[in-house]
C-alpha positions as CSV (number, residue, x, y, z in Angstrom):
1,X,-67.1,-87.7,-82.6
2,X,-68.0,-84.0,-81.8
3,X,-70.5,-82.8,-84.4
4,X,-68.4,-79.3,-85.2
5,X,-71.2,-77.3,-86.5
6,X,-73.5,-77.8,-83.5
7,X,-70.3,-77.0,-81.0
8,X,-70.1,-73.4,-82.4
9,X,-74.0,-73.0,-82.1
10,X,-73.7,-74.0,-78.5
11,X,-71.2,-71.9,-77.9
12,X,-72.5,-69.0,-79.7
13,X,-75.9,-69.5,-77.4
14,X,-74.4,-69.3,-74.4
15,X,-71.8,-66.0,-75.3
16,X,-75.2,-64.6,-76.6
17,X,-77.2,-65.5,-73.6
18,X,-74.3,-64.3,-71.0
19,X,-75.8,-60.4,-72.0
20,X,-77.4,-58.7,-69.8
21,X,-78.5,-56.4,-71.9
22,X,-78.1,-53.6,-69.7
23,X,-76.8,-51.4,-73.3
24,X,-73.7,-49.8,-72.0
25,X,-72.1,-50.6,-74.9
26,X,-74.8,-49.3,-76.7
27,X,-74.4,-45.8,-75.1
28,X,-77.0,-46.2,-72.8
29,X,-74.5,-44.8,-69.8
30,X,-73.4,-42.0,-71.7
31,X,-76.6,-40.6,-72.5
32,X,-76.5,-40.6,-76.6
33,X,-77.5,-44.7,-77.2
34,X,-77.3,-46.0,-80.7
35,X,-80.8,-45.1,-82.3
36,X,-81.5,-48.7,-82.9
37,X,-81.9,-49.2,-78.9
38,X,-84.9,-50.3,-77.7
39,X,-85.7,-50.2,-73.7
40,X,-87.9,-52.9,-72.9
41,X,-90.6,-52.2,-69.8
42,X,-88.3,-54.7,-67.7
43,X,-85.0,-52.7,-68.1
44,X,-83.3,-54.4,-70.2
45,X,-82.0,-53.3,-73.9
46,X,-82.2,-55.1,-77.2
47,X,-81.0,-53.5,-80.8
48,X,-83.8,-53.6,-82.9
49,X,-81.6,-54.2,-86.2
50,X,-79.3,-56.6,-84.5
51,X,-79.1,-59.0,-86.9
52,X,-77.9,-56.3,-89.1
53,X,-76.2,-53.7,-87.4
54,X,-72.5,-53.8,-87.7
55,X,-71.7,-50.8,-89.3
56,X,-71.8,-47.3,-89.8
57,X,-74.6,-46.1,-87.5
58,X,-75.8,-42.9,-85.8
59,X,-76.9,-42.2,-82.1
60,X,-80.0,-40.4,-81.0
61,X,-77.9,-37.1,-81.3
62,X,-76.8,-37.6,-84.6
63,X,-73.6,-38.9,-83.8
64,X,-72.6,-41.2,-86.4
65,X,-70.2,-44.2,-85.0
66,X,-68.9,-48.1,-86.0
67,X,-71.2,-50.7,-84.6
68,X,-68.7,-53.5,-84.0
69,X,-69.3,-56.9,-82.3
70,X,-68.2,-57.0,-78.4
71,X,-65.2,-58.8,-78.6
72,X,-63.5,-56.3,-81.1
73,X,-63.9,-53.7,-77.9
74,X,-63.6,-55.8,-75.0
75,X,-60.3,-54.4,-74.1
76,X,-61.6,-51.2,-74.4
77,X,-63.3,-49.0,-71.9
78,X,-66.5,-47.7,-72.2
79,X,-69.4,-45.5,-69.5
80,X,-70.2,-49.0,-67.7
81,X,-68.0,-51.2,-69.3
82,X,-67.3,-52.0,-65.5
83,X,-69.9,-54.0,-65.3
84,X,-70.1,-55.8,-68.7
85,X,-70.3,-59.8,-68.3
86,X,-68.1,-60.6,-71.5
87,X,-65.3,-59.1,-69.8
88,X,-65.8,-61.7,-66.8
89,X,-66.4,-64.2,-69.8
């Protein structure tokens, strides 16, 4: 019998570890990122309030947008969205 609980895990894990964490969909194409984007010294981008950051946030010019979770966007098209893994998922 399939233990449900750790099915979901799995598959969370592996739609959160398809990222490449390149932060298009952070703003990091556009030039205004979300100001809870960090740029790691290897390239790639990680939130630093990820846990917590759907919402009403603000980008490093002030802009103030919704944070939503990928797949309520993935029909959308975003600077570099081109290139996002989840919508090759």
């Amino acid at each position: 019998m399939i233990n449900y609980d750790k099915y979901q895990e799995e598959k969370f894990k592996k739609w959160e570890d398809a990222c490449k964490c390149c932060g298009a969909c952070c703003g990091t194409v556009d030039g205004d990122p979300c100001l809870h984007l960090i740029k790691q010294n290897n390239g790639k981008h990680f939130c630093e309030i990820y846990n917590a950051r759907l919402g009403m946030r603000k980008t490093r010019s002030g802009k103030i947008f919704r944070c939503v979770e990928i797949r309520d966007i993935i029909n959308k098209h975003w600077p570099g969205s081109n290139n996002c893994v989840y919508k090759i998922f």
